[in-house]
C-alpha positions as CSV (number, residue, x, y, z in Angstrom):
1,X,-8.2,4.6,-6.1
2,X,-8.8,2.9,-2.6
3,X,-5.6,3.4,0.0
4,X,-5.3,0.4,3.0
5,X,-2.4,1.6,5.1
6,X,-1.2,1.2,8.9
7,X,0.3,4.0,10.9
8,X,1.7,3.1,13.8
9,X,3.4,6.3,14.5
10,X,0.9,8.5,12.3
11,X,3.1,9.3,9.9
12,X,1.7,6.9,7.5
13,X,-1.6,8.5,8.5
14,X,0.0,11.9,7.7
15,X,0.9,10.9,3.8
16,X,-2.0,9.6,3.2
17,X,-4.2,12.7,4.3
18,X,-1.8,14.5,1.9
19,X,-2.6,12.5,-1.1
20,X,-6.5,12.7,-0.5
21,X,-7.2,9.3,-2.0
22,X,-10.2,7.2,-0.4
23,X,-8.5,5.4,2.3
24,X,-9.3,2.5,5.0
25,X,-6.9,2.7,8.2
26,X,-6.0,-1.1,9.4
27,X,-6.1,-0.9,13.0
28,X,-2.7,-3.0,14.6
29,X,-5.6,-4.0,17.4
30,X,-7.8,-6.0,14.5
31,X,-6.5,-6.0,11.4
32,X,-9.2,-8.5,9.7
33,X,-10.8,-6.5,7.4
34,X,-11.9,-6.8,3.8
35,X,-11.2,-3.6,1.7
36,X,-14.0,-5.0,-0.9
37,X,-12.9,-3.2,-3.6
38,X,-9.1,-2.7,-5.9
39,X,-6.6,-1.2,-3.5
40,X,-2.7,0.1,-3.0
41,X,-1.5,-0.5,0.5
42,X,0.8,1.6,2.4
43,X,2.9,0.1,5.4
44,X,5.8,1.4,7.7
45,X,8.5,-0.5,8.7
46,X,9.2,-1.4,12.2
47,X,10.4,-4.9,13.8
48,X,9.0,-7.9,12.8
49,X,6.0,-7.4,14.5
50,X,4.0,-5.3,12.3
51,X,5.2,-7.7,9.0
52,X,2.6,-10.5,10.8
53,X,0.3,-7.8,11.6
54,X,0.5,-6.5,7.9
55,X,0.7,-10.4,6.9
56,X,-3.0,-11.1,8.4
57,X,-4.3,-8.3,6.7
58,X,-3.6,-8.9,3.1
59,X,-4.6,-12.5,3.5
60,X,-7.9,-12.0,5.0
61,X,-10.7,-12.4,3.0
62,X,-10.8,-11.1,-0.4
63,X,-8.2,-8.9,0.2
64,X,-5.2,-11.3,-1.8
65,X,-7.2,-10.8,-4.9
66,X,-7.7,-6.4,-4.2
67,X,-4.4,-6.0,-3.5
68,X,-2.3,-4.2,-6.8
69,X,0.6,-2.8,-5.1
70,X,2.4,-1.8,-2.1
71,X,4.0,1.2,-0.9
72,X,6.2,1.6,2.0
73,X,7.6,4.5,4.8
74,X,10.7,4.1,6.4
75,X,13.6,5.6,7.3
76,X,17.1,5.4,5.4
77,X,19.4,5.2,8.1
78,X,18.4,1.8,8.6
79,X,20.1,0.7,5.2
80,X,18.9,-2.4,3.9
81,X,15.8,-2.7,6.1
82,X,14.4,0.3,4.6
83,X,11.0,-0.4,3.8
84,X,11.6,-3.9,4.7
85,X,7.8,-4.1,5.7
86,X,6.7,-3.2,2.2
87,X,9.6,-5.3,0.0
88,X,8.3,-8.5,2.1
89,X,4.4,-8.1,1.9
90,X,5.1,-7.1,-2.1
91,X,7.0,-10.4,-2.5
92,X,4.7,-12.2,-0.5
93,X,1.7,-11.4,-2.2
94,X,3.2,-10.7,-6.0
95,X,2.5,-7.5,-6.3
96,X,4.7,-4.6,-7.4
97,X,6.2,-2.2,-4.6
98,X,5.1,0.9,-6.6
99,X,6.8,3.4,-3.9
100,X,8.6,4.6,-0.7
101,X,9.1,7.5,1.3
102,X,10.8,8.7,4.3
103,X,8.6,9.3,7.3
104,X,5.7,11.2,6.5
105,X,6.8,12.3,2.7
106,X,7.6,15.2,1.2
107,X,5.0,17.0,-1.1
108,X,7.0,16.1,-4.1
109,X,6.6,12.1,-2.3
110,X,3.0,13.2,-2.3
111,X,3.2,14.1,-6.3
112,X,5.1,11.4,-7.3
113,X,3.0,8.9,-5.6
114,X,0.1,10.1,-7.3
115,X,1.3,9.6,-10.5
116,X,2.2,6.2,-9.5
117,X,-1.6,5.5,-8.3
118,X,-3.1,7.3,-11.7
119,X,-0.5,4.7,-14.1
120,X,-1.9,2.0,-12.1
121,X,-5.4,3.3,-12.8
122,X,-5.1,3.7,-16.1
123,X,-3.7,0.4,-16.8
124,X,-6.8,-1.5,-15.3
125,X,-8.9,0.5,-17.2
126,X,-7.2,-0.8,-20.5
127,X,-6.9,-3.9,-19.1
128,X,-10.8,-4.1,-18.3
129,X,-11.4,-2.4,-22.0
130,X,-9.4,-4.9,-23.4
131,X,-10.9,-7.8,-21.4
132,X,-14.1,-6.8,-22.9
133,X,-13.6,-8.0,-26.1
134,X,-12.8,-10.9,-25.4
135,X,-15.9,-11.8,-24.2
């Protein structure tokens, strides 16, 4: 599965090394991209400022129709606005927010999400399968 993610801090960058999917770094500088391919995105919540940076990205392109699910890092002292970044881009776009984690995760974060990713996998591939017949 194909990870899009922005790291302003690195710690975004951090989990995602962990979890040793293929992965695409937005740059904050120019994030006008296309992915090209299915993928989950993972975001960190700051101000508002990275939401319209995030925002851009996912409507680049073909990127709206790539997108399956969002992810988010944050930090729980914040409350409500935890993962705000990810809850608003998943609403935006319709997709499911499949996960969060505190700062860089832990490696049961790194576990979990996997499994996450590997459902999501799976149910594409029965989806295609089943698509096929109806052809």
């Amino acid at each position: 599965m194909q990870i899009a993610y922005f790291s302003a801090s690195g710690q975004v960058r951090d989990f995602v090394t962990r979890i040793g999917y293929s992965s695409t770094e937005v740059p904050l500088s120019n994030p006008l991209i296309e992915i090209g391919q299915d993928f989950i995105l993972i975001v960190p919540t700051y101000d508002g400022m990275i939401y319209s940076i995030v925002e851009k990205f996912v409507q680049h392109g073909n990127n709206p129709q790539h997108l399956l699910a969002v992810a988010g890092s944050g930090n729980k002292v914040f409350g409500q606005d935890y993962v705000l970044t990810a809850k608003k881009i998943a609403k935006f776009c319709n997709v499911p927010m499949i996960f969060d984690f505190e700062f860089k995760g832990t490696t049961d974060d790194v576990i979990l999400f996997k499994r996450k990713v590997e459902s999501i996998g799976e149910s594409q591939t029965t989806a295609e399968t089943q698509g096929s017949y109806l052809l």
